[in-house]
mmCIF file as gemmi writes it, N, C-alpha and C atoms, coordinates in Angstrom:
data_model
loop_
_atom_site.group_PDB
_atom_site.id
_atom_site.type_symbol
_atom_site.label_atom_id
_atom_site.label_alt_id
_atom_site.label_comp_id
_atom_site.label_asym_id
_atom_site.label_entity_id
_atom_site.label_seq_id
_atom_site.pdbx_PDB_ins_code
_atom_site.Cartn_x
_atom_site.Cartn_y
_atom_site.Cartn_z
_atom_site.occupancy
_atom_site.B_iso_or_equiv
_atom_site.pdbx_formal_charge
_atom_site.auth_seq_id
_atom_site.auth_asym_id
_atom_site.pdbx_PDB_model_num
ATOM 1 N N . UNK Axp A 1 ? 76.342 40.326 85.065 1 0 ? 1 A 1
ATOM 2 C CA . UNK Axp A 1 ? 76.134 39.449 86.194 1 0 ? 1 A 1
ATOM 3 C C . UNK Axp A 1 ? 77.345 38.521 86.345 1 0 ? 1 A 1
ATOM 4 N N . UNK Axp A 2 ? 78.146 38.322 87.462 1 0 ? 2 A 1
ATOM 5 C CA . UNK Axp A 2 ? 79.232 37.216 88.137 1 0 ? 2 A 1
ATOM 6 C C . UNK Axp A 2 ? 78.608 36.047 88.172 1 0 ? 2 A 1
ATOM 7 N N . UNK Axp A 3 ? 79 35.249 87.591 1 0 ? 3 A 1
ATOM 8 C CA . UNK Axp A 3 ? 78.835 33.458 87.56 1 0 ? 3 A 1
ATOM 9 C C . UNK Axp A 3 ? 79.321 33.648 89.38 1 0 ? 3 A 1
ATOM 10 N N . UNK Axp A 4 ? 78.508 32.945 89.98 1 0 ? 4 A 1
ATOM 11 C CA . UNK Axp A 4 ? 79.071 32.179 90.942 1 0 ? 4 A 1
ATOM 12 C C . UNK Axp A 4 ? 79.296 30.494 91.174 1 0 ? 4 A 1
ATOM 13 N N . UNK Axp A 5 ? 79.584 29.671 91.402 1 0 ? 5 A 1
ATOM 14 C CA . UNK Axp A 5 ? 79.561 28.369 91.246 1 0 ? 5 A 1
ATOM 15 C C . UNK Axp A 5 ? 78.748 28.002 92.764 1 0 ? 5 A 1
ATOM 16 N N . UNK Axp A 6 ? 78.165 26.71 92.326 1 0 ? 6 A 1
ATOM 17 C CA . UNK Axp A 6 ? 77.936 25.72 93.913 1 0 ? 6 A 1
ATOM 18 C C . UNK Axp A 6 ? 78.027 24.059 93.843 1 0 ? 6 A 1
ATOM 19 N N . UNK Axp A 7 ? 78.571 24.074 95.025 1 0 ? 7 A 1
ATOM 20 C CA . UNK Axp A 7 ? 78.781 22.677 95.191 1 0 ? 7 A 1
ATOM 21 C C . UNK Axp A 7 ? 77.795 21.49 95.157 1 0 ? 7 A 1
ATOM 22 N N . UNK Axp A 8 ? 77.185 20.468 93.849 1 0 ? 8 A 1
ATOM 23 C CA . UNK Axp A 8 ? 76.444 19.745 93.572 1 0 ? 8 A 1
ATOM 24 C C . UNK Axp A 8 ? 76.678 18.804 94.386 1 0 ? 8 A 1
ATOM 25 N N . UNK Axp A 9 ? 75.845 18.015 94.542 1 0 ? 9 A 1
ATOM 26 C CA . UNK Axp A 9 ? 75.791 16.341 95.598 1 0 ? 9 A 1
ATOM 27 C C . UNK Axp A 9 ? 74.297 15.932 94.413 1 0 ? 9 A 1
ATOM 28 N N . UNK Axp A 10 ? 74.559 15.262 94.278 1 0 ? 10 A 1
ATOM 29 C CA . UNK Axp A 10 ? 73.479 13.854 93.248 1 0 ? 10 A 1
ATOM 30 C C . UNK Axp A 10 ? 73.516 12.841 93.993 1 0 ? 10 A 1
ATOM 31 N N . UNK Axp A 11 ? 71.843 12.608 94.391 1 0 ? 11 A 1
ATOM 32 C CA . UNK Axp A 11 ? 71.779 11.666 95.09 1 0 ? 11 A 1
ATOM 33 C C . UNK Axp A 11 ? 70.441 10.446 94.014 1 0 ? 11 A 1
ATOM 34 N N . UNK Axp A 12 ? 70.954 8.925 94.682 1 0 ? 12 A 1
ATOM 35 C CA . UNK Axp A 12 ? 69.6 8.362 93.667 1 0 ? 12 A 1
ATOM 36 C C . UNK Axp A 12 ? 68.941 7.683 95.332 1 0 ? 12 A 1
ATOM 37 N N . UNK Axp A 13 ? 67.439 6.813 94.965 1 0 ? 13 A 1
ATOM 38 C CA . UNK Axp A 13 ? 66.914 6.661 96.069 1 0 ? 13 A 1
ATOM 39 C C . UNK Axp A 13 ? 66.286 5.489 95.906 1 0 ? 13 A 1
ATOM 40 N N . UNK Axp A 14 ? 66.465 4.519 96.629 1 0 ? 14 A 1
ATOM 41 C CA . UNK Axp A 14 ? 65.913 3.436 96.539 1 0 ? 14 A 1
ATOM 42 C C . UNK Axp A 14 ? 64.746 3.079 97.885 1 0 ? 14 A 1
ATOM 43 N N . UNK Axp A 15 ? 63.952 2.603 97.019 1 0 ? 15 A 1
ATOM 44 C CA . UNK Axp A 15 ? 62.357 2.262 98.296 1 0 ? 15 A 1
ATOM 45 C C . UNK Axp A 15 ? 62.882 0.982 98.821 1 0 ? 15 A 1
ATOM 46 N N . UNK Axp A 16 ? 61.99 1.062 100.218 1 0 ? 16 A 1
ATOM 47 C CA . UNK Axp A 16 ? 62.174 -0.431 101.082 1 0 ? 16 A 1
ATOM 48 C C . UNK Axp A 16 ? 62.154 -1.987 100.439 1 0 ? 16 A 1
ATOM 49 N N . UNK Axp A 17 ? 61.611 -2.106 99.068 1 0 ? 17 A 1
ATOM 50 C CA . UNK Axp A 17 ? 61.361 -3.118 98.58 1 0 ? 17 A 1
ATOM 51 C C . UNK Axp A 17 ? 62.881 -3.513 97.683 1 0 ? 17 A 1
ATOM 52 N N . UNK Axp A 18 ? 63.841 -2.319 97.972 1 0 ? 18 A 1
ATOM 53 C CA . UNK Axp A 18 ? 65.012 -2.357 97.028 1 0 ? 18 A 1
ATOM 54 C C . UNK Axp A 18 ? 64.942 -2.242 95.288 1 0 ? 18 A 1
ATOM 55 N N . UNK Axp A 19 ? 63.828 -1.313 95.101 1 0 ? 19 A 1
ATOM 56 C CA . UNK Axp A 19 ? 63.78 -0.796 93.553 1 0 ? 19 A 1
ATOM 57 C C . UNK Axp A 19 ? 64.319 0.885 93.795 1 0 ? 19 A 1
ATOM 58 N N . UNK Axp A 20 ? 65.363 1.263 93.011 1 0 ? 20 A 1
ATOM 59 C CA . UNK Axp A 20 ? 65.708 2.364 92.547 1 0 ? 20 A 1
ATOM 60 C C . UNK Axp A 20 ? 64.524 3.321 92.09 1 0 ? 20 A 1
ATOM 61 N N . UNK Axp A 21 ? 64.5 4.824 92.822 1 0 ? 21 A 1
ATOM 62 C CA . UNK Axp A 21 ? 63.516 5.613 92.166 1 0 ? 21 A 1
ATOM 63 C C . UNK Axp A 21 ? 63.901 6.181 91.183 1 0 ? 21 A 1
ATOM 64 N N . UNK Axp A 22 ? 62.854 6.887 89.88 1 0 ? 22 A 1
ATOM 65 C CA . UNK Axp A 22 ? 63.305 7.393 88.838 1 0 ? 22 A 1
ATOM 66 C C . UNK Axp A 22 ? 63.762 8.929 89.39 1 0 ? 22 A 1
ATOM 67 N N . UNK Axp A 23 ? 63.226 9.183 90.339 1 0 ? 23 A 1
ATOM 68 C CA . UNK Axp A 23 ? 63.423 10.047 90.974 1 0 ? 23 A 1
ATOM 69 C C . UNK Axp A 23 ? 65.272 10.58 90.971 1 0 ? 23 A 1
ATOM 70 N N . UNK Axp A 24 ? 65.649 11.292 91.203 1 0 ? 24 A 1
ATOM 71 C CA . UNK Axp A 24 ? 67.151 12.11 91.473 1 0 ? 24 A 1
ATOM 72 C C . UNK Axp A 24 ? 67.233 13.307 92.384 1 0 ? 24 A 1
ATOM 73 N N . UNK Axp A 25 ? 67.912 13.043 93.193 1 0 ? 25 A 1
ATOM 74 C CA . UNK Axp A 25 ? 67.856 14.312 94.368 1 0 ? 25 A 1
ATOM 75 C C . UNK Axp A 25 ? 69.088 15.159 94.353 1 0 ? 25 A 1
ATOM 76 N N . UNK Axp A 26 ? 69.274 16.77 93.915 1 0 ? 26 A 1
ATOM 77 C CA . UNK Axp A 26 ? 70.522 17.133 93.532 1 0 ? 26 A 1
ATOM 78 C C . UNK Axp A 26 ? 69.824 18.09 95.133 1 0 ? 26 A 1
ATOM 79 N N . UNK Axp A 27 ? 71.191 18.175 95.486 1 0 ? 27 A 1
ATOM 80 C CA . UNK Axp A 27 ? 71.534 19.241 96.959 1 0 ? 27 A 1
ATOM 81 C C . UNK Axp A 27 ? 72.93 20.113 96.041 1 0 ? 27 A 1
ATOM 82 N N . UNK Axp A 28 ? 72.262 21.635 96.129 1 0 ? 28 A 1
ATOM 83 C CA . UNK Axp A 28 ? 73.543 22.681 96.603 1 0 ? 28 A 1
ATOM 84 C C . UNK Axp A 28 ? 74.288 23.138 97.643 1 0 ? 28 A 1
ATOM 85 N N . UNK Axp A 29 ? 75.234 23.466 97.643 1 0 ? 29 A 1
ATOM 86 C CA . UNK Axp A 29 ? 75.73 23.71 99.006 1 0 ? 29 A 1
ATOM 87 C C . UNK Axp A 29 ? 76.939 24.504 98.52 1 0 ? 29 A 1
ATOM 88 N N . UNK Axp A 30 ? 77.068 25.126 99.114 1 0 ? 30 A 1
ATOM 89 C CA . UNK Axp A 30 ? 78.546 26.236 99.323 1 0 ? 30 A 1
ATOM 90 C C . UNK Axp A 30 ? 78.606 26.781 98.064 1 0 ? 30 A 1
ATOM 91 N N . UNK Axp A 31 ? 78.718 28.032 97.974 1 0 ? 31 A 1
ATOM 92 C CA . UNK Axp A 31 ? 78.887 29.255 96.882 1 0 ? 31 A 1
ATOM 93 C C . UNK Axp A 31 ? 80.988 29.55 96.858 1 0 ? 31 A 1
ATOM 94 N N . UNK Axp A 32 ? 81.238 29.671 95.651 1 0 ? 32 A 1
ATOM 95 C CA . UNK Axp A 32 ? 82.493 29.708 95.404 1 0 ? 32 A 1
ATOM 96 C C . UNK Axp A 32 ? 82.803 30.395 94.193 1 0 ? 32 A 1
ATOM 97 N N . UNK Axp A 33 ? 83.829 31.925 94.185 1 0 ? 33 A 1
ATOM 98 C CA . UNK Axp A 33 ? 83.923 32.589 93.428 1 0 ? 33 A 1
ATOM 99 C C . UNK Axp A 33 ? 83.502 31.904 91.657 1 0 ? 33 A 1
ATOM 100 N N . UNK Axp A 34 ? 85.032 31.31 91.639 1 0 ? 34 A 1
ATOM 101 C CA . UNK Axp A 34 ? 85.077 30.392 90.505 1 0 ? 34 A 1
ATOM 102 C C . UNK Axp A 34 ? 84.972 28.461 90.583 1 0 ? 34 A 1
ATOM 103 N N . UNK Axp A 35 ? 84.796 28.271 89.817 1 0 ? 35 A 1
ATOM 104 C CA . UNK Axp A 35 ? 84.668 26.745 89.292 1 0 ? 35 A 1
ATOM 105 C C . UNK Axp A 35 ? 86.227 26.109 89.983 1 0 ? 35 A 1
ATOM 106 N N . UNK Axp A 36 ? 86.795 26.488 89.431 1 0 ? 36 A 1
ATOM 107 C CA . UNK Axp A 36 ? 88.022 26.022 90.201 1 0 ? 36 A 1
ATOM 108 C C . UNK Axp A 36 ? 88.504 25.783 91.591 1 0 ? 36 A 1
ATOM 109 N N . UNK Axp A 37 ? 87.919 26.993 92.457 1 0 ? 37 A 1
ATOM 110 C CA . UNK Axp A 37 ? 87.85 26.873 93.737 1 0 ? 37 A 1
ATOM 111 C C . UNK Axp A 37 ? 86.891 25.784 94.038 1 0 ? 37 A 1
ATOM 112 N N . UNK Axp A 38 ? 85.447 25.549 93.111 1 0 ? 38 A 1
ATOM 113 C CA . UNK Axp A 38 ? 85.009 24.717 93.548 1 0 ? 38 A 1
ATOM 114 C C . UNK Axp A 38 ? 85.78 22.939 93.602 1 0 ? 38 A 1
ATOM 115 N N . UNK Axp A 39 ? 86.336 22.922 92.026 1 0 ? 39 A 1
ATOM 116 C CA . UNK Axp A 39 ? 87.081 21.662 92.301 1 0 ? 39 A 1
ATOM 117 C C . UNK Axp A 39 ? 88.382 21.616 93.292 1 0 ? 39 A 1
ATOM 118 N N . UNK Axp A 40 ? 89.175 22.491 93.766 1 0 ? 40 A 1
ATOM 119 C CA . UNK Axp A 40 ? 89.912 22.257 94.658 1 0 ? 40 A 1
ATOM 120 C C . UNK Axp A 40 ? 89.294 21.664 95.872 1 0 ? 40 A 1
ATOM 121 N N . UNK Axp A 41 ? 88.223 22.257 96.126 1 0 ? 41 A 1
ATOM 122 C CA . UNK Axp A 41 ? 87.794 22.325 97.47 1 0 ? 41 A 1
ATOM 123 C C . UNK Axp A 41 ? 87.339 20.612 97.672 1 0 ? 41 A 1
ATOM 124 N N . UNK Axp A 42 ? 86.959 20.114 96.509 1 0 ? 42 A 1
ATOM 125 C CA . UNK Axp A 42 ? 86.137 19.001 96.825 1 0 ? 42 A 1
ATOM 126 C C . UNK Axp A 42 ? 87.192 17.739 96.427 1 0 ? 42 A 1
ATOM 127 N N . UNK Axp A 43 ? 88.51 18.363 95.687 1 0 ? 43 A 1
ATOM 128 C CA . UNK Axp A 43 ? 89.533 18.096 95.945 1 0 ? 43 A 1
ATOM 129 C C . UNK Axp A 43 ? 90.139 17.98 97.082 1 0 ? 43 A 1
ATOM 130 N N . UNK Axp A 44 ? 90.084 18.349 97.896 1 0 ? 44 A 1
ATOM 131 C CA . UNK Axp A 44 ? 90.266 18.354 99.934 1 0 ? 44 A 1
ATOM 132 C C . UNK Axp A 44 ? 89.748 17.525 100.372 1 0 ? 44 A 1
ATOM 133 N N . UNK Axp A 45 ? 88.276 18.19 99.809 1 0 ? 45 A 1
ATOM 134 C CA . UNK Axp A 45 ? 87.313 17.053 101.109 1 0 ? 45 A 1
ATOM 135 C C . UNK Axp A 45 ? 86.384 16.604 100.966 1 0 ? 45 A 1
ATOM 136 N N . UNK Axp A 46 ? 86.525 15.526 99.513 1 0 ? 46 A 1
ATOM 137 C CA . UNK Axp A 46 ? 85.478 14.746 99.028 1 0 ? 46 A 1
ATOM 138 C C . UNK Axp A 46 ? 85.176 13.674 100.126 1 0 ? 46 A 1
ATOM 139 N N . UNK Axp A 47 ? 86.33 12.762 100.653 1 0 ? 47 A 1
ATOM 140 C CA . UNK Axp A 47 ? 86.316 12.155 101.607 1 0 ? 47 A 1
ATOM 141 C C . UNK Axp A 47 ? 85.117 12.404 102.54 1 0 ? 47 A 1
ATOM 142 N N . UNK Axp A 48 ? 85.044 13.789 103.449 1 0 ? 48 A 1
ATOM 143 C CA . UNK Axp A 48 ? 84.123 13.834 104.273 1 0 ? 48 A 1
ATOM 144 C C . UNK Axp A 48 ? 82.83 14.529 103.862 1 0 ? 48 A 1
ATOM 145 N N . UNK Axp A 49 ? 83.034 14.683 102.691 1 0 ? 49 A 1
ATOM 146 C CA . UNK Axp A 49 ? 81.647 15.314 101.543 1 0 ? 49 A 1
ATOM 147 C C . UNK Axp A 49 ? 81.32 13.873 101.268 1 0 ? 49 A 1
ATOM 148 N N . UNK Axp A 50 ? 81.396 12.322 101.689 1 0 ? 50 A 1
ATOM 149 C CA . UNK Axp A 50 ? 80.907 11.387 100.95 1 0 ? 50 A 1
ATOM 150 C C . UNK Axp A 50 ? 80.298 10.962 101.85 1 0 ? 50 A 1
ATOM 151 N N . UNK Axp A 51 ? 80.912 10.556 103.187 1 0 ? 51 A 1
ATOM 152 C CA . UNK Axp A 51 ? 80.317 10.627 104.353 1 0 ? 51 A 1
ATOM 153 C C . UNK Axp A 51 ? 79.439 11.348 104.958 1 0 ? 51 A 1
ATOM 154 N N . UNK Axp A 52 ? 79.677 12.812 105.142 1 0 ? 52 A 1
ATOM 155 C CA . UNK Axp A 52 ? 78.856 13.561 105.935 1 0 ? 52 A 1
ATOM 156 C C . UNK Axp A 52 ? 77.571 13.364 105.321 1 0 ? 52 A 1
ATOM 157 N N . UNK Axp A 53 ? 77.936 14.001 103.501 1 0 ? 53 A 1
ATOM 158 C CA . UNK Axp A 53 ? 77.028 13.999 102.765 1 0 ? 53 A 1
ATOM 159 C C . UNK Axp A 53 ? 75.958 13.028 102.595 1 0 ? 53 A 1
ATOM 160 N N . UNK Axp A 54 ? 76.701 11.768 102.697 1 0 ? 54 A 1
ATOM 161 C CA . UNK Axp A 54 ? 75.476 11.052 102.346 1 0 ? 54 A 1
ATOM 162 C C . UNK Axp A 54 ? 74.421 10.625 103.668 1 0 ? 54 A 1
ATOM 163 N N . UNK Axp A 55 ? 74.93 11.062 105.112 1 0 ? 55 A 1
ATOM 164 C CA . UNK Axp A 55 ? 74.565 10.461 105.768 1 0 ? 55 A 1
ATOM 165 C C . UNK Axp A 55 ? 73.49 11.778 106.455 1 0 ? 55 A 1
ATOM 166 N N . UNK Axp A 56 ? 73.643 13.377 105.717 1 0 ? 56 A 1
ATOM 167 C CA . UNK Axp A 56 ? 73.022 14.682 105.886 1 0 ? 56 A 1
ATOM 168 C C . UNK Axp A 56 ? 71.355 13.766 104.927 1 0 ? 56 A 1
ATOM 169 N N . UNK Axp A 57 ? 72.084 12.942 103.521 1 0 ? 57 A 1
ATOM 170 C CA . UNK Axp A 57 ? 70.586 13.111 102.759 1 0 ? 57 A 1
ATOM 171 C C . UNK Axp A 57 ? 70.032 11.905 103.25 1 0 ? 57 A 1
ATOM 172 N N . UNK Axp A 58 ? 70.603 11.022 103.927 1 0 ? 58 A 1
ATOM 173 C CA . UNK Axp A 58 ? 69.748 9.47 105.03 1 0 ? 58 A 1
ATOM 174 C C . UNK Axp A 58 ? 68.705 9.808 105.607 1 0 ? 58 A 1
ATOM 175 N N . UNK Axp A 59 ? 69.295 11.109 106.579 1 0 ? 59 A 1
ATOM 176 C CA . UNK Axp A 59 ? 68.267 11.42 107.746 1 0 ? 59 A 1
ATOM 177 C C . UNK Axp A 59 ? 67.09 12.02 107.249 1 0 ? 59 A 1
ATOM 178 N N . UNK Axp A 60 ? 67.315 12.734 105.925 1 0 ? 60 A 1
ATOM 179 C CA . UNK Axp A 60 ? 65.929 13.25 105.351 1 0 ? 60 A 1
ATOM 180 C C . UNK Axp A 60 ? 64.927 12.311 104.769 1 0 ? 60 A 1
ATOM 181 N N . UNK Axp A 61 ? 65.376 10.738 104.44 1 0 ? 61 A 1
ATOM 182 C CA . UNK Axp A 61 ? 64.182 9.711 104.167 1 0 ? 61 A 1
ATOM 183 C C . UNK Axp A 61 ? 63.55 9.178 105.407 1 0 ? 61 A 1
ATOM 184 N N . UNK Axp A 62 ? 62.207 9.284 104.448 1 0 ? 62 A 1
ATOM 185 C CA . UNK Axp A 62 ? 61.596 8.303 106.222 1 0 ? 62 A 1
ATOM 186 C C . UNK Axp A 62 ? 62.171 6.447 105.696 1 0 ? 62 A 1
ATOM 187 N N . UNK Axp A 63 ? 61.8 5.702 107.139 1 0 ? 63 A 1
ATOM 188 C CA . UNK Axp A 63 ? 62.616 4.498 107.088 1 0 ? 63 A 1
ATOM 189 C C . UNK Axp A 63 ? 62.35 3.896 105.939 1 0 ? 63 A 1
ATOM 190 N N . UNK Axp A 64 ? 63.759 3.033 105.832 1 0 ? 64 A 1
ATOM 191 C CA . UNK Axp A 64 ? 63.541 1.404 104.999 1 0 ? 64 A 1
ATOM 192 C C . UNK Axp A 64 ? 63.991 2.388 103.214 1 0 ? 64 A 1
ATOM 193 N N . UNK Axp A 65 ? 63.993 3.823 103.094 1 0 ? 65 A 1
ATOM 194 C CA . UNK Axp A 65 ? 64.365 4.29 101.875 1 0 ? 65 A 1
ATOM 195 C C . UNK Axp A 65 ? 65.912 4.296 102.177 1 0 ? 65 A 1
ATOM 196 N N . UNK Axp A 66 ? 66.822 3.841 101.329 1 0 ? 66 A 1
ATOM 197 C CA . UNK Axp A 66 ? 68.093 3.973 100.938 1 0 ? 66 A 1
ATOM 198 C C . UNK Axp A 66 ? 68.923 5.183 99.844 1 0 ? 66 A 1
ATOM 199 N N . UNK Axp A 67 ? 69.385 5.989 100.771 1 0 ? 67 A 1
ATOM 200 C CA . UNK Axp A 67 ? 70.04 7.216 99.289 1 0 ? 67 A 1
ATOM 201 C C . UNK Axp A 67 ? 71.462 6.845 99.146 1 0 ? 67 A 1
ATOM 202 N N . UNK Axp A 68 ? 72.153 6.582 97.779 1 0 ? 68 A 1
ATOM 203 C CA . UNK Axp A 68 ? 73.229 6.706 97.294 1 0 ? 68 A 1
ATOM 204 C C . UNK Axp A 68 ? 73.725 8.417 96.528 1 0 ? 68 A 1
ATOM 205 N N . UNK Axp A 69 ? 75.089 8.475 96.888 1 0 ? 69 A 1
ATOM 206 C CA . UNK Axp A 69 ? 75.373 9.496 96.473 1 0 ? 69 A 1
ATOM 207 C C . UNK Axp A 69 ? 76.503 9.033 95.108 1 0 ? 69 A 1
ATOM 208 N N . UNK Axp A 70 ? 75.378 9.213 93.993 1 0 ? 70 A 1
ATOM 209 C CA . UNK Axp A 70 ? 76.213 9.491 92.961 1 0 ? 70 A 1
ATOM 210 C C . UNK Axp A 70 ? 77.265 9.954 92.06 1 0 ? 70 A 1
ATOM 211 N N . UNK Axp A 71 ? 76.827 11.297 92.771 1 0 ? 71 A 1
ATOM 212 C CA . UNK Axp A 71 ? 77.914 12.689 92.068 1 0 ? 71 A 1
ATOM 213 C C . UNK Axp A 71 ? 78.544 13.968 92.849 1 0 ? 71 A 1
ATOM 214 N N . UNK Axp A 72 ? 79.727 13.685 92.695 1 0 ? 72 A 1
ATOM 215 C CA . UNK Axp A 72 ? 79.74 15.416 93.166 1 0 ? 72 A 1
ATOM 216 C C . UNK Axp A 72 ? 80.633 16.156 92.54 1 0 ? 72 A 1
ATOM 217 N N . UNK Axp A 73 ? 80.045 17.488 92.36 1 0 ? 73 A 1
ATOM 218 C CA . UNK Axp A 73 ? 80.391 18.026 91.219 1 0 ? 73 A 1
ATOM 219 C C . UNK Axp A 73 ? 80.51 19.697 91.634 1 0 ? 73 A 1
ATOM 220 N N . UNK Axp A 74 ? 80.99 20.495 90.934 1 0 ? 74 A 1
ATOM 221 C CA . UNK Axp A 74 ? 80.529 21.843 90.614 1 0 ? 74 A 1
ATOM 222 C C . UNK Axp A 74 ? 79.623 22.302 89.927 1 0 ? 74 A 1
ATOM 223 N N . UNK Axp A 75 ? 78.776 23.3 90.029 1 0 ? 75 A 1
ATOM 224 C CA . UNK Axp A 75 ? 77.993 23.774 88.754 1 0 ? 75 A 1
ATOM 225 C C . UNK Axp A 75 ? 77.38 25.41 88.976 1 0 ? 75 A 1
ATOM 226 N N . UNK Axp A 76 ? 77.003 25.737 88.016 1 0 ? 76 A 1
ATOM 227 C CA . UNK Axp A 76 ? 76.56 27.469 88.311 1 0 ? 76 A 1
ATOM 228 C C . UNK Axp A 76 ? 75.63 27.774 89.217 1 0 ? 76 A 1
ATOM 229 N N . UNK Axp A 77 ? 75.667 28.738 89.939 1 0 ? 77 A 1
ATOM 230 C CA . UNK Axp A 77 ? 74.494 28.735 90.715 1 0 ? 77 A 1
ATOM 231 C C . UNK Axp A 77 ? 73.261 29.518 90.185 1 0 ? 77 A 1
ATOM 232 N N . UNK Axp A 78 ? 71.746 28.981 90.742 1 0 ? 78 A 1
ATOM 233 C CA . UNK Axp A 78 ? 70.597 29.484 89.717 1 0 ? 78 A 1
ATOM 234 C C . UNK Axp A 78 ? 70.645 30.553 89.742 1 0 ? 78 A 1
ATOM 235 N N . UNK Axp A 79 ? 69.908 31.668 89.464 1 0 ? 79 A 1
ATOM 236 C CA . UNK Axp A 79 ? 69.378 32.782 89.814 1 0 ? 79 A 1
ATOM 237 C C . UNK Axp A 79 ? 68.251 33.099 90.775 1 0 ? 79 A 1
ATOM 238 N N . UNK Axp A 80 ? 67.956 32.367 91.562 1 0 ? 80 A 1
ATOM 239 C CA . UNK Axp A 80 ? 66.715 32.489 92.184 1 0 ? 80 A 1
ATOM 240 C C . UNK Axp A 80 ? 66.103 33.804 93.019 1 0 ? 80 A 1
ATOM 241 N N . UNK Axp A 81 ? 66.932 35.194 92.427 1 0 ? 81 A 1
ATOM 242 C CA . UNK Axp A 81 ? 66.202 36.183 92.215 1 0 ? 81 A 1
ATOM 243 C C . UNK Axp A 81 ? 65.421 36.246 91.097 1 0 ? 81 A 1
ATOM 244 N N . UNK Axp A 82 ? 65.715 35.848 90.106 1 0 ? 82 A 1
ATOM 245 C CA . UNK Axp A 82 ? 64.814 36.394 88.864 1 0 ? 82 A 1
ATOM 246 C C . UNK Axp A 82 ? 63.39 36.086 88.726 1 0 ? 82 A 1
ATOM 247 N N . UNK Axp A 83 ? 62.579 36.468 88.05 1 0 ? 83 A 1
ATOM 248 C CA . UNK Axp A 83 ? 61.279 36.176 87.969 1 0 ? 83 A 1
ATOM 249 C C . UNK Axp A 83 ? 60.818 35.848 86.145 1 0 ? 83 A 1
């Protein structure tokens, strides 16, 4: 089996009252031969991976929740054929 890599985003989430959830929200995104391609890439365009990104995981809270984007990273992608 080929490792493929994907592009991690770590997000944390804070409720309307301004307490941090224990909660952690990781988003994949984009498949990339190797690991390396993945850090180049985010090497480019972390800039608008911080922005876009964080403002793609905003629209998914309902109001008054706050998401910070922690991390972004590379990492393997699952298998989510297997059983």
């Amino acid at each position: 089996m080929i490792k493929t890599f994907m592009l991690l985003l770590a997000f944390t989430v804070t409720d309307p009252e301004g307490f941090e959830k224990d909660e952690k929200v990781h988003i994949l995104s984009q498949h990339f031969d190797t690991e390396l391609e993945c850090k180049e890439f985010i090497g480019i365009w972390e800039g608008l991976i911080r922005s876009r990104g964080l403002s793609s995981a905003q629209d998914m809270l309902a109001d008054g929740y706050k998401v910070s984007l922690t991390h972004i990273g590379c990492t393997v992608a699952p298998d989510l054929d297997s059983k």
